[in-house]
LUMTINU-332123 format. One record per residue (C-alpha): x, y, z; residue number from 1; residue in one letter. Coordinates in pm, 1 decimal. Example, Ala and Ser with C-alpha at 12.3 -4.5 7.8 and 13.67 -1.06 7.14 Angstrom:
2
+----------+----------+----------+-----+----+
|       c1 |       c2 |       c3 |   i | aa |
+----------+----------+----------+-----+----+
|   1230.0 |   -450.0 |    780.0 |   1 |  a |
|   1367.0 |   -106.0 |    714.0 |   2 |  s |
+----------+----------+----------+-----+----+
//
This chain:
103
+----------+----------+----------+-----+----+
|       c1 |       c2 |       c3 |   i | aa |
+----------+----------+----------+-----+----+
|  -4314.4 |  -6446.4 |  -6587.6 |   1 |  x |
|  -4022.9 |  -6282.6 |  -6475.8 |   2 |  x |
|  -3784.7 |  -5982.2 |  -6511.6 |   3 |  x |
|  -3611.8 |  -5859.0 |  -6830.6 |   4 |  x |
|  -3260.4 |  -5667.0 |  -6783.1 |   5 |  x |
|  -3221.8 |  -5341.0 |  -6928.3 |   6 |  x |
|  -2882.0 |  -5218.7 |  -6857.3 |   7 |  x |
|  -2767.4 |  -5210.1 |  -6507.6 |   8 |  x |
|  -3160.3 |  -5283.1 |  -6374.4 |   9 |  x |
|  -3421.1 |  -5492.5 |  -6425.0 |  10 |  x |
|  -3776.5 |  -5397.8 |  -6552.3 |  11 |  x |
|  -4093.8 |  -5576.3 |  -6560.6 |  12 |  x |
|  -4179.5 |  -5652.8 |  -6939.4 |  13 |  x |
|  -4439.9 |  -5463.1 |  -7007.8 |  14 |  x |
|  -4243.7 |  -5231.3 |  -6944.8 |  15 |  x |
|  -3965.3 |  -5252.6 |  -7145.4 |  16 |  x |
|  -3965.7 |  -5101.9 |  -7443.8 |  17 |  x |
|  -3743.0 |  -5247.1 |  -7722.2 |  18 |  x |
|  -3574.7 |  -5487.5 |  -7521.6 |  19 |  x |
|  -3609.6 |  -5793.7 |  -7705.8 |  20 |  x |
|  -3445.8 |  -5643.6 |  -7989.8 |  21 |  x |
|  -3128.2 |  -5598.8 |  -7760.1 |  22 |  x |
|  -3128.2 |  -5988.4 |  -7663.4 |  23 |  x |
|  -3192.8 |  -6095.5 |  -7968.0 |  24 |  x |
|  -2859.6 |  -5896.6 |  -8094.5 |  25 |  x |
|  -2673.9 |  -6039.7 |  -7773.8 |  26 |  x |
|  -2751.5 |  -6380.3 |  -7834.2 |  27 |  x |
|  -2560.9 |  -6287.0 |  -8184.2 |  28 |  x |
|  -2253.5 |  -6190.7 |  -8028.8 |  29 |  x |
|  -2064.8 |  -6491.6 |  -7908.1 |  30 |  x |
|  -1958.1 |  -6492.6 |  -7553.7 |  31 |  x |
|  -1537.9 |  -6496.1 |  -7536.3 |  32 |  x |
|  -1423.1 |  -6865.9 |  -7386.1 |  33 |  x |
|  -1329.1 |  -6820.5 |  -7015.4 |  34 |  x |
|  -1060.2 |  -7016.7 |  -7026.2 |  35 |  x |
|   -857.8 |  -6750.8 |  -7251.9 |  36 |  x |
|   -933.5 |  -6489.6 |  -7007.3 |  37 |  x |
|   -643.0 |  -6396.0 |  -6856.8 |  38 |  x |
|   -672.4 |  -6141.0 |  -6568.6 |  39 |  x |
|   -434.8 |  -5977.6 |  -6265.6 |  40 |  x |
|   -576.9 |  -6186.9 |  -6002.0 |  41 |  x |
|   -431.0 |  -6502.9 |  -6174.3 |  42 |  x |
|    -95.3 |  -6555.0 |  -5986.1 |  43 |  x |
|    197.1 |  -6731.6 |  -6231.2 |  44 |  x |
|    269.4 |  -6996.2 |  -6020.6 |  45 |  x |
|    523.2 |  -7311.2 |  -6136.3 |  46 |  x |
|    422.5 |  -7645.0 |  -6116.2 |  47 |  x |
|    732.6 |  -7860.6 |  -6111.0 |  48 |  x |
|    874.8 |  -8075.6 |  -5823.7 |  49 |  x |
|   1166.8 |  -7814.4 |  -5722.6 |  50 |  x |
|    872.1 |  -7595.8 |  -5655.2 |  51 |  x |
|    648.4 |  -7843.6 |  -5460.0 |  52 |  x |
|    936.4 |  -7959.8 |  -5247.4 |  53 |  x |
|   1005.0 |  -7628.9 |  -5161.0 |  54 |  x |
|    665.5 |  -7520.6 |  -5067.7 |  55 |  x |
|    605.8 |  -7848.5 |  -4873.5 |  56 |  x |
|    926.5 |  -7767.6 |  -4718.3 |  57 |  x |
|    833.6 |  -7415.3 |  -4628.3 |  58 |  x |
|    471.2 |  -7564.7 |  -4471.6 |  59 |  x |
|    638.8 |  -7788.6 |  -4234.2 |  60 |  x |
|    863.3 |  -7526.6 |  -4078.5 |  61 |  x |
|    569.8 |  -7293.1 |  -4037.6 |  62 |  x |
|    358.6 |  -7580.1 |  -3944.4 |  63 |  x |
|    667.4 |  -7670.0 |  -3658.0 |  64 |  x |
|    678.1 |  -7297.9 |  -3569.9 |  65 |  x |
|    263.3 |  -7281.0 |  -3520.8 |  66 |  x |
|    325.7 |  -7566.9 |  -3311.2 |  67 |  x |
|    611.3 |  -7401.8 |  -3067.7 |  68 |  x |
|    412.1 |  -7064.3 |  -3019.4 |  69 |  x |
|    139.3 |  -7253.7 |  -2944.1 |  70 |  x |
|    299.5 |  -7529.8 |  -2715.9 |  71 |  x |
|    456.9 |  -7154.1 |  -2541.9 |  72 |  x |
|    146.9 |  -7000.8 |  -2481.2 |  73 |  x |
|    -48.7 |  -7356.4 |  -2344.2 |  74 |  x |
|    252.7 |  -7352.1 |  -2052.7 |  75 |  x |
|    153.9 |  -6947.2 |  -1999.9 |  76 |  x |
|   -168.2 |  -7077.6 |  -1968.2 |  77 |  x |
|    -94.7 |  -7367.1 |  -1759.6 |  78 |  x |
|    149.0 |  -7152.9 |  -1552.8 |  79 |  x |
|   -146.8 |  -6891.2 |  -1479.9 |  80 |  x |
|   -387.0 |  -7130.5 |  -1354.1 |  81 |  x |
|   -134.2 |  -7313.1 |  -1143.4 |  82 |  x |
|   -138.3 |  -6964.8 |   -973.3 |  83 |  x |
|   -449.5 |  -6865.0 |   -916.0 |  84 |  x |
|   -529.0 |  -7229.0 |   -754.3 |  85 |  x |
|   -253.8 |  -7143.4 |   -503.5 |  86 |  x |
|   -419.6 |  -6810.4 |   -447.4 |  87 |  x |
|   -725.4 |  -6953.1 |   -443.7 |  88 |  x |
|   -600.6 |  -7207.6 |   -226.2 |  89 |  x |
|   -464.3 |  -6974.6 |    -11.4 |  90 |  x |
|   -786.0 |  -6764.4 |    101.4 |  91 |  x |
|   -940.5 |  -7148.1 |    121.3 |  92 |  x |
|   -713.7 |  -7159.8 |    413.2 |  93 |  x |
|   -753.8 |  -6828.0 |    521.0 |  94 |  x |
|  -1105.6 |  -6843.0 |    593.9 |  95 |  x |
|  -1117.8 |  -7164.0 |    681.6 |  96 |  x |
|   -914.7 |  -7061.7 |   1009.7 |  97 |  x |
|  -1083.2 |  -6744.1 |   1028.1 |  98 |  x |
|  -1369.4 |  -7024.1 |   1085.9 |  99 |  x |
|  -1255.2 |  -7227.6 |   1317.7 | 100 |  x |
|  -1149.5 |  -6926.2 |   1515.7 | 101 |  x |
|  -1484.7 |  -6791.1 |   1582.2 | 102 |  x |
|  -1600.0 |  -7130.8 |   1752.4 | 103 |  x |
+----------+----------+----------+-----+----+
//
């Protein structure tokens, strides 16, 4: 047992009145084939090897220029840690003579 759709909802059926006339008159009407449908969201796009070399072209580039921002910001990276292990380095040796100073 299960729900019947009336319009926008869905109603139990005992509570629907009249609507298994309305499915019997949809099943009537023939669905259009989704493959005609054409809609805005389909983009035009050509298939022919011009356009594929040219896309595959225009992937590698971006694909090389992903690589350099990211090769850029793994030597920030590096470069930052380098420095705080020489600060961190530095109060190492700061209180280890502050340390050896009070013996």
């Amino acid at each position: 047992m299960g729900f019947l759709k009336q319009g926008d909802s869905f109603v139990h059926p005992d509570d629907a009145a009249g609507v298994q006339e309305e499915e019997e008159e949809d099943a009537d009407n023939p669905l259009p084939d989704p493959t005609n449908v054409a809609s805005s969201s389909q983009i035009n796009q050509e298939y022919s090897l011009e356009s594929l070399s040219r896309q595959m072209t225009e992937m590698a580039r971006l694909q090389h220029e992903m690589m350099n921002i990211q090769n850029t910001r793994h030597e920030k990276i590096c470069t930052h840690l380098l420095n705080l292990d020489t600060r961190i380095s530095g109060l190492e040796q700061h209180f280890i003579s502050d340390e050896s100073d009070e013996f």
